[in-house]
N, C-alpha and C positions, 0 to 999 in steps of 0.2 A: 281245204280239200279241193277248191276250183282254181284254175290257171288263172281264171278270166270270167268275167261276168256282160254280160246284156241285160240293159233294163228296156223290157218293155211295157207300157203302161205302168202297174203299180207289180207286174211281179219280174221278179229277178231268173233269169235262164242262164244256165252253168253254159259258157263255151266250150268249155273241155273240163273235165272231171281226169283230175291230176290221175288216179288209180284204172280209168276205161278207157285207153285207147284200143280200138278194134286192132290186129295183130292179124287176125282170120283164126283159123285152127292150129298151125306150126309156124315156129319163129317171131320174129319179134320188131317185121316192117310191116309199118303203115300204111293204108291203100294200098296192099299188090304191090308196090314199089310206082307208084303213079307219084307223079308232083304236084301238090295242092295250088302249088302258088299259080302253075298252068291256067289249073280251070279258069281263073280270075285274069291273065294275063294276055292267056293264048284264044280264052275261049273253048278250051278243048281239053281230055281227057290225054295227059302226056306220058308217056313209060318215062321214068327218072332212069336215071346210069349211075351204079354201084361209085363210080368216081366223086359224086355228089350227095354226100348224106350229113345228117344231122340228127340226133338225139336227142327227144325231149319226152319228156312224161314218160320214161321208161322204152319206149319204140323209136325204132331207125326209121328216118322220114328219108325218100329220097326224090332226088329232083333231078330235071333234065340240064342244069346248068348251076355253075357258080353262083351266080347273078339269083336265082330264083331262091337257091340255099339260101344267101343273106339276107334276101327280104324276108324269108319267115325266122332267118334266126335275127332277128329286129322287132318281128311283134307276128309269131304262131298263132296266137289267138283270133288273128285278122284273118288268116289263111284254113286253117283247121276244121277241120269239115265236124258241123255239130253234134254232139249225142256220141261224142268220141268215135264217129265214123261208121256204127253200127244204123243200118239200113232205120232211114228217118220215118217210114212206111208203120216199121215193125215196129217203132217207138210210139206211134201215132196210136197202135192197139196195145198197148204198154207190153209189150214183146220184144225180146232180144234176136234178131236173127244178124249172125255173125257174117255169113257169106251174104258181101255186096259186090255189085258187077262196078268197076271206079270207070266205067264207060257209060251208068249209070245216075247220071248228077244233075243238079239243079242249084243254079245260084238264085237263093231267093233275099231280100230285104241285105245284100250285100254278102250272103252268108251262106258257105257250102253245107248243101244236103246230102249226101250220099242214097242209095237204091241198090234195092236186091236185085232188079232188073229195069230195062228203058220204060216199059210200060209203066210199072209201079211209080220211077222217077216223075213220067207223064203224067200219071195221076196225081202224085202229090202236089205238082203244081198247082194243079186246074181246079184243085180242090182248098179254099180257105179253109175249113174247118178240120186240113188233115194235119196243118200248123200249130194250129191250136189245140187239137188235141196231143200231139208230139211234146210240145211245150206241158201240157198239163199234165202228161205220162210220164216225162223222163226221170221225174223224182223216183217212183215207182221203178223205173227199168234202172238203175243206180244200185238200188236195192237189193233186185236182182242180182244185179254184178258183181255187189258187194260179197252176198253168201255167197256165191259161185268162185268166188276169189278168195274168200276163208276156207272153204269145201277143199279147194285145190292144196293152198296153202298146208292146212291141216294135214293132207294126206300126203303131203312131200317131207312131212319134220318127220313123218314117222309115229305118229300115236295112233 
């Protein structure tokens, strides 16, 4: 079920959960259409250009250049903002909150967080124990996503 794995200490953290990439509410890009590999590159929170996209785990990623595409289609996991992109805050109180602001981010231990807003973002830095709570709720928020994604499922086949 995971793209990708992190070990930290003795427990294992999904990098991306093949079935939860955040999308938001319509359609089926990633970040808003922001480029992951930016934040790590540029430093900065980039609009990607419909000219540059890629698909993976189900959602169109897009990027602000060629060059940025190919380093995540070479290793997404490295770039992929954790908890499938769903605000790292709301994961921390084992809560799903879909709308994040992708101006909203924090690269923490190498590793994009995403945020419902800059404040939140702030906080969760400043905050150890909102990592580790994140970490300890995503099983839990997966969960979630899972019935939410059967719920949907179910009601699209028609029964």
């Amino acid at each position: 079920m995971f793209a990708a794995v992190t070990i930290i200490g003795a427990s294992v953290v999904p990098a991306a959960a093949e079935e939860f990439v955040n999308t938001g509410y319509f359609g089926d890009v990633a970040i808003k259409g922001y480029d992951p590999v930016a934040y790590f590159t540029d430093n900065a929170a980039v609009q990607g250009s419909q000219q540059y996209t890629y698909r993976w785990l189900g959602a169109t990623w897009v990027f602000a250049s060629a060059e940025n595409r190919d380093l995540f289609k070479a290793d997404p996991a490295k770039y992929a903002p954790q908890y499938g992109g769903y605000c790292a805050d709301g994961v921390s109180f084992g809560t799903v909150t879909t709308n994040i602001d992708p101006k909203a981010w924090r690269i923490i231990d190498g590793k994009l967080y995403l945020s419902y807003d800059p404040g939140t973002a702030d906080g969760f830095q400043k905050s150890p124990t909102k990592l580790a709570e994140s970490r300890k709720h995503w099983s839990e928020v997966e969960q979630t996503l899972l019935l939410e994604k059967d719920q949907k499922d179910w009601r699209h086949t028609g029964n």
